[in-house]
KEBA-761964 format. One record per residue (C-alpha): y, x negated, z negated. Coordinates in steps of 0.05 Angstrom, whole numbers, plus 5000, padded with zeros to 4 digits. Each point is the difference from the previous one (the first is absolute). Example, Ala and Ser with C-alpha at 12.3 -4.5 7.8 and 13.67 -1.06 7.14 Angstrom:
# residues 2
491047544844/506949735013/
This chain:
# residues 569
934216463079/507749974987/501549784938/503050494939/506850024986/502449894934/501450684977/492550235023/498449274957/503250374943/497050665010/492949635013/500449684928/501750594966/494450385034/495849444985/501349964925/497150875004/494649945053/495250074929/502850604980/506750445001/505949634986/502250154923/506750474987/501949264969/499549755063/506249835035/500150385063/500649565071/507649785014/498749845080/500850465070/493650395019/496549785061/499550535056/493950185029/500949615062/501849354958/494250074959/496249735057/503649294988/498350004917/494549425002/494950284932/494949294991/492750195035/503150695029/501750005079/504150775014/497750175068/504950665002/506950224955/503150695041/503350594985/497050675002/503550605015/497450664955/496550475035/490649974998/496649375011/492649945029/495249824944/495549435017/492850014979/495850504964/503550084939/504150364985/499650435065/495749955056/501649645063/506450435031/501950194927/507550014989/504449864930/506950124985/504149434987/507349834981/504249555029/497049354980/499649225021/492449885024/498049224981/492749815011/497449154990/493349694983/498949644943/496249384987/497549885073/493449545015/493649935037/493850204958/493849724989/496750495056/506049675046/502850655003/507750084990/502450324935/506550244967/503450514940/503250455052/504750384965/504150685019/506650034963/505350665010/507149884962/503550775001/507950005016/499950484937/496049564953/499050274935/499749344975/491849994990/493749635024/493650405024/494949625014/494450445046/493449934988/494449915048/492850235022/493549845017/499649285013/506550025032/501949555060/504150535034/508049874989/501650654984/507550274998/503249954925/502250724994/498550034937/493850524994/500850454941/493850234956/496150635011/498850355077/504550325041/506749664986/505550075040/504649534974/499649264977/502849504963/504549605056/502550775003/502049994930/503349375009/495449464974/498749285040/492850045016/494449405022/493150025018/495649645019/494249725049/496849604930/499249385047/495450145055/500750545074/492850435010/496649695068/496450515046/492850184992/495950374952/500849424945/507149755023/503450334936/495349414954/499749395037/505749734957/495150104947/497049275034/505949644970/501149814926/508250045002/499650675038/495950374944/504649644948/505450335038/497450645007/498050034931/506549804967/504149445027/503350465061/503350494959/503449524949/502649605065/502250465033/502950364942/504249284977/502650035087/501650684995/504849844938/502649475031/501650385063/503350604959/505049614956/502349565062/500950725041/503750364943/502549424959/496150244945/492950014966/496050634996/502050394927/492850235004/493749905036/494450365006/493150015033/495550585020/493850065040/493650465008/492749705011/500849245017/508450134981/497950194932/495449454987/506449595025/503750324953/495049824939/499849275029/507149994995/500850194924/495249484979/501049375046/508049985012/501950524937/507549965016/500150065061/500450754996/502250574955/496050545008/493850155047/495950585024/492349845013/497650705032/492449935010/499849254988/494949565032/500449624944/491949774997/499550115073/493749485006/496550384950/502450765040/497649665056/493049894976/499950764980/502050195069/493649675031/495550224946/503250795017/499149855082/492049884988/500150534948/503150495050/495849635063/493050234961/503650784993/501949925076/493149845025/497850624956/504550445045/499249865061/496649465054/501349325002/504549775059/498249275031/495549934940/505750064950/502350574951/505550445033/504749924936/504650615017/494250384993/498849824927/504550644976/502050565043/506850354992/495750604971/496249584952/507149724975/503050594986/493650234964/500749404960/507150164981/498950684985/494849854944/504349454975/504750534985/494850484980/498149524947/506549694983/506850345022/499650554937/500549254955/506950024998/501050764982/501550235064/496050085072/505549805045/495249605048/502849354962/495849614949/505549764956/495249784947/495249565035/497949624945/496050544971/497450185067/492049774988/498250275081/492450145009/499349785067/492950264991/501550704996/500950005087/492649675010/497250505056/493150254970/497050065068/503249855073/506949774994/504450635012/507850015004/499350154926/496949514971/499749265005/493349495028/498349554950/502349325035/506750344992/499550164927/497249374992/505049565036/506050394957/497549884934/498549345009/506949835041/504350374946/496049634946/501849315023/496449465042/496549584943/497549394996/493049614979/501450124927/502850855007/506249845002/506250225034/502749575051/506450365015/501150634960/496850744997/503550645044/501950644979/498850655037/505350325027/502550655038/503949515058/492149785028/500350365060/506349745029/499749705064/503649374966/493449894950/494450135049/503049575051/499749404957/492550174975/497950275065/504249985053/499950555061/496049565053/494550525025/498249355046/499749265014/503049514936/501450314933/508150104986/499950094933/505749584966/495249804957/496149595056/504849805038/505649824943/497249884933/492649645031/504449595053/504049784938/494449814959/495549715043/506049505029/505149954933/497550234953/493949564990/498949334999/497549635046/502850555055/494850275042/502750145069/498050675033/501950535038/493750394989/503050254932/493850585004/495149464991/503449604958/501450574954/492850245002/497449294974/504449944946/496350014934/505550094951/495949794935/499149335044/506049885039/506250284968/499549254960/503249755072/507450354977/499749564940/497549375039/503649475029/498149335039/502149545058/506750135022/500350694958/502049624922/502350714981/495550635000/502050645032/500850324928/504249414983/504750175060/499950685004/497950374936/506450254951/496050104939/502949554942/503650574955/504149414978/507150205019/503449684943/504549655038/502450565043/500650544939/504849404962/504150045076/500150774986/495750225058/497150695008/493450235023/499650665039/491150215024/499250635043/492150145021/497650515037/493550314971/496050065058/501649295023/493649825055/503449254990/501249724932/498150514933/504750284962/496049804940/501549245011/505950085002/500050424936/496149444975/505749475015/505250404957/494550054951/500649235001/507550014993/498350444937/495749554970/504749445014/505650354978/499050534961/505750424983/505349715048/495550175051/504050615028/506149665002/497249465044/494650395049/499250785016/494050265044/501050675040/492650275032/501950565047/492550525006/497250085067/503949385038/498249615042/501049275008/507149904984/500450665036/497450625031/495350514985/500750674971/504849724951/507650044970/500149245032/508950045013/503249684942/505149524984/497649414966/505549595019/505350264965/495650114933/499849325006/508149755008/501350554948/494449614953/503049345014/506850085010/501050564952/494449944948/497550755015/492249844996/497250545044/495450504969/499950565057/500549985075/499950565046/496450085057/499950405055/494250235047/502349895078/501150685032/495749735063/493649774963/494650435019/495349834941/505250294944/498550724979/507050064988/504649655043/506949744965/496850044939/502449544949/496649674933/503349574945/495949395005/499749754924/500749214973/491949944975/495950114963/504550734994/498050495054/503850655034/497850664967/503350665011/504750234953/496750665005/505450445043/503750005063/497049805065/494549485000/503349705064/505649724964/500749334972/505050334945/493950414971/496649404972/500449524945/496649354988/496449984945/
């Protein structure tokens, strides 16, 4: 690799001296030439090898991957440099190549700020750093607004096959860098890589993510505090071992409900039959029967789920099952899924659910259920949160790809002590790794760094109670300096981190730069129901989603559609 010239040297050190953190406004600002995109390919960064530095005209790029889009999905971007490098390259212990891949994009019009973009799933896809706002149906992003933007791969590429997406979990450095180190090296590149292409450090720098990007996001706050400024955690995955042991437990709740409803196929429960759409929207409609008039007002949204105290029981069929009424494997399997998997002493492993008007949605029951009338199970929850578990997750890994039968012989009051365990070549459990749990952020509140929670209600994934019990933490920790350091926004009805008949179209992003950069703490966001969402009674509707514990209620007068006819309170 050629080696730097003296100005990138000089740029280099500088960046160096702020790849923990924004540079300070005491900071004297980098005297030295910025390095175009196409030198950028020359700048030699120790343990990093660039493998591409081009130009990229504006116009729509094709997104890579799953998320954001699917396959064929397009984005907007601006004129930008596109640099992309692995990190930290080596041969495991499996003898399988590994490295932090990293996707960096460095707008002409740079608005002199860092996004980092969180991830999903296990990762292992290098997906493109566009920089994916919060809520559903955006149509811009932050590269469009001018930010430099990274993401990345967390240290491992997803090999074909049923289990491909976990076989990383076989070696010890790949869960350490899927769990935390990946971010904060890539993050420390990334800096480098800006100030040497603009001749200066980012002013700000910020992190958001949904799912596995918001547990990121946590990680971030607590393990490298100044690093970062502010971050958004939107449905964060932030006890995903523990979620994960929930997810089973629901998949042989909702098996037993299946086989209830209809024959088995190949000896096995057809899952998608657990719930039919009809028996969904049954369910929905007496959540709201029992809990929508909580808030004041029947609007089909159960703004104040915390006093909703659903009687699942009140659907048990008294005879044959009927489209009315519910058999009792299903009325079994929800109250004891929304009550929490438990362990051998009653106890909650992960956390308790709330009912909620968004449990019909084609993006809850396809994690619980999937829509396979025949052959394997697709439910996410089988084939994402099990595959995780059973080969991450746990220690020692068990390798599978029959993620059915592993699920169905999980006992969690005997085997969730496996995310705790380590052994061999595993020193480090998987909650070690990958659980952001420590309220502890001492060190980034003295850095200044802001906190910004949105959860969907009606989350199938992770429950917006955990979360809710995490800023409890803060609270505790805290106390009354608490909402100037962390603010959590649930939004009724949504999905995870989006979908479902819900006002899921907000901007978190620049709630956040306002917080940070202005010191506006945000105490109401508005949101906005997409037009095309089928599942909204009122399309374009929009909602004031309020900083808890306050909640929207209806000022009493004008149209109930309108986010300006509410207060929180």
């Amino acid at each position: 690799m050629a080696r730097v010239a003296t100005a990138a040297l000089a740029v280099l050190g500088a960046a160096t001296l702020a790849a923990c953190g924004s540079a300070p406004d005491s900071m004297p600002k980098v005297a030295a030439a910025p390095a175009s995109c196409a030198r950028l390919a020359t700048i030699s960064i120790a343990g990093t090898r660039l493998t591409l530095a081009e130009p990229v005209a504006a116009g729509s790029i094709a997104l890579t991957g799953i998320q954001p889009g699917a396959p064929g999905s397009t984005a907007p971007v601006p004129a930008h440099c596109h640099v992309q490098g692995k990190i930290a390259e080596r041969t495991g212990i499996d003898g399988k190549p590994y490295a932090i891949g990293f996707d960096l994009r460095l707008p002409v019009a740079w608005n002199g700020r860092f996004f980092f973009q969180g991830g999903g799933g296990t990762d292992g896809v290098l997906r493109d750093a566009i920089g994916v706002l919060t809520g559903g149906g955006n149509t811009s992003n932050a590269l469009m607004q001018g930010y430099a933007v990274v993401f990345t791969d967390t240290g491992h590429l997803n090999e074909p096959g049923p289990n491909g997406p976990y076989q990383f979990g076989l070696d010890p450095q790949a869960r350490a860098d899927n769990g935390y180190n990946s971010m904060a090296q890539t993050a420390r590149v990334a800096k480098q890589l800006i100030a040497a292409h603009y001749g200066q450090a980012p002013k700000r720098s910020y992190f958001v993510g949904c799912s596995n990007g918001g547990r990121q996001a946590m990680t971030m706050t607590q393990r490298d505090p100044e690093m970062f400024d502010g971050v958004i955690a939107s449905a964060p995955a932030y006890r995903v071992p523990l979620a994960s042991v929930q997810a089973v437990y629901d998949t042989q709740l909702y098996a037993r409900a299946a086989a209830e409803q209809a024959p088995l196929a190949d000896g096995r429960p057809v899952l998608a039959k657990a719930f039919s759409r009809s028996d969904m929207q049954l369910l929905t409609r007496e959540v709201l029967n029992q809990c929508d008039a909580l808030d004041g007002l029947k609007d089909g949204i159960v703004d104040n789920w915390p006093a909703c105290r659903f009687n699942a029981a009140a659907l048990r069929c008294k005879g044959a099952k009927t489209e009315a009424c519910l058999g009792p494997a299903q009325v079994d399997a929800l109250e004891k899924s929304f009550a929490g998997v438990k362990d051998a002493q009653g106890r909650v492993i992960y956390s308790d659910w709330t009912f909620d008007a968004g449990l019909h949605s084609a993006e809850w029951t396809r994690w619980k259920f999937g829509d396979a009338a025949q052959g394997p199970a697709n439910a996410r929850n089988l084939t994402l949160m099990t595959g995780g578990l059973a080969m991450f997750f746990t220690t020692p890994p068990t390798v599978t790809s029959d993620f059915w039968a592993y699920a169905m012989g999980f006992d969690p009051a005997r085997d969730t002590a496996k995310v705790y365990a380590t052994g061999g070549p595993f020193r480090e459990s998987a909650m070690q790794m990958v659980a952001a749990e420590s309220p502890d952020v001492d060190a980034y509140v003295r850095h200044g760094g802001k906190l910004l929670f949105f959860h969907g209600v009606s989350d199938p994934v992770f429950s917006v109670k955990d979360t809710v019990r995490y800023v409890d933490a803060l609270r505790q920790r805290y106390g009354g300096r608490t909402d100037d350091i962390a603010r959590l926004f649930t939004v009724p009805n949504m999905a995870h981190c989006s979908g479902g008949p819900a006002t899921d179209q907000y901007d978190g992003l620049s709630a956040l730069v306002k917080w940070v950069e202005q010191g506006e703490a945000p105490s109401r966001i508005v949101a906005r129901a997409r037009p095309e969402n089928p599942d909204v009674r009122t399309p374009g509707r929009t909602r004031p989603l309020c900083a808890w514990p306050k909640q929207p209620r209806y000022n009493g007068s004008g149209s109930i559609e309108e986010a300006a006819n509410f207060s929180c309170r």
